[in-house]
C-alpha positions in Angstrom: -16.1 17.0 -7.5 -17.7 17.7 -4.0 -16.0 17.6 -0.5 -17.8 18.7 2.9 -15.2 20.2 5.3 -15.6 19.7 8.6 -13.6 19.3 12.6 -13.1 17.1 14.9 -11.4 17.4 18.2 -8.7 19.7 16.5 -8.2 18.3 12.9 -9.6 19.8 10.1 -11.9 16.7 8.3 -12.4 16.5 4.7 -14.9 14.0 3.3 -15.1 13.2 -0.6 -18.3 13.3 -1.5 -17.7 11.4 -4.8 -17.9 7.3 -5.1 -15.0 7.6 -7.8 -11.2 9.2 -7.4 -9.8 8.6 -10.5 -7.6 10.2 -13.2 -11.1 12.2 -14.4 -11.7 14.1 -11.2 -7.3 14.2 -9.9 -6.7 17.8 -10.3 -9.8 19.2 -9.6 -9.5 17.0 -6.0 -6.4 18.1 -5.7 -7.2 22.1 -6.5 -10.1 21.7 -3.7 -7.9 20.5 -1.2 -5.8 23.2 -1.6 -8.0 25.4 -1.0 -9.9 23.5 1.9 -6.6 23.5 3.2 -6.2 27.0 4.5 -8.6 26.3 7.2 -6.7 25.6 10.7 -6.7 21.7 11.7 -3.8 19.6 12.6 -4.2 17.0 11.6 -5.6 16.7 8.1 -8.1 13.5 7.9 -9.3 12.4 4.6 -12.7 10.7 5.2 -12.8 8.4 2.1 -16.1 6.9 2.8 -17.6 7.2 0.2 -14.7 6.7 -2.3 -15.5 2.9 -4.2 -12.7 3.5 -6.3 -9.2 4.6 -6.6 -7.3 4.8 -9.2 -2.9 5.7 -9.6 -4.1 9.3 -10.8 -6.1 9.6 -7.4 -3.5 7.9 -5.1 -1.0 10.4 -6.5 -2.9 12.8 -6.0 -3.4 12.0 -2.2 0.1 12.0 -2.3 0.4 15.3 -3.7 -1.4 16.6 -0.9 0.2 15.1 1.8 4.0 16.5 0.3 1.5 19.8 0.0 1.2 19.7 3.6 4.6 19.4 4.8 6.2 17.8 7.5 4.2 19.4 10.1 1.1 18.9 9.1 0.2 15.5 8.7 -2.2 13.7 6.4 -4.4 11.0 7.9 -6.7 8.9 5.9 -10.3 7.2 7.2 -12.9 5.3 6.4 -11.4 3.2 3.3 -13.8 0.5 1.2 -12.6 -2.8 1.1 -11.4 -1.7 -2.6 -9.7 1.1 -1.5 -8.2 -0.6 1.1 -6.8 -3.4 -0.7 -5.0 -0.2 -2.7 -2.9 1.0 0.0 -2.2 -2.1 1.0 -0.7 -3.4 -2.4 1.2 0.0 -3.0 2.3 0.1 0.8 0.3 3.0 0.9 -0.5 2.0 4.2 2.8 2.0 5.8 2.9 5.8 4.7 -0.4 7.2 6.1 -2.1 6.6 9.0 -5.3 4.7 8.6 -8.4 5.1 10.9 -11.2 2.3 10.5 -13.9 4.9 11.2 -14.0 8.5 10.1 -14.3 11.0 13.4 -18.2 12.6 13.5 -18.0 16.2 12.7 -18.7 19.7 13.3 -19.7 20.4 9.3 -17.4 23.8 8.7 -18.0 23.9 4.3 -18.6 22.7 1.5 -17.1 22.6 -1.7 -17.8 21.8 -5.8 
């Protein structure tokens, strides 16, 4: 599991560098998140761009991280694949995070495996 951490006009950016987020890669997502997490950013953006497919384990576990973040720190998501998309929409998903089309370009911050 990779993710590249980077900023953009004051939120902290994490991409997925992984085509699959599924029930084989959840926790250790999850885990990376919370450690990318200690950098400063408000919001959080998820750049899912390169994401091709999502699966329950891995839309609970986007969900984990946003009840991770609290209340003041929102999660954002960008970027989805027509697949991924189509997700959110049928879980209504997409009523509960914000959704950009495009993810923001980036100042590149870290990395992580």
């Amino acid at each position: 599991m990779q993710v590249k951490l980077g900023r953009a006009e004051g939120a902290l950016v994490i991409a997925v560098e992984e085509e699959r987020l599924d029930a084989a890669v959840a926790i250790a997502f999850k885990e990376m998140v919370r450690e990318a997490i200690t950098q400063p950013g408000v919001p959080v953006i998820l750049d899912l761009s390169r994401v091709q497919f999502l699966d329950s384990s891995g839309l609970g576990a986007i969900v984990g991280v946003m009840k991770l973040l609290g209340p003041d720190r929102p999660l954002e998501v960008a970027a989805l694949s027509d697949n991924v998309r189509k997700l959110f929409r049928l879980t209504r998903m997409d009523t509960v995070f914000r959704i950009h089309d495009d993810a923001p370009a980036t100042e590149t911050i870290g990395a992580a495996e």
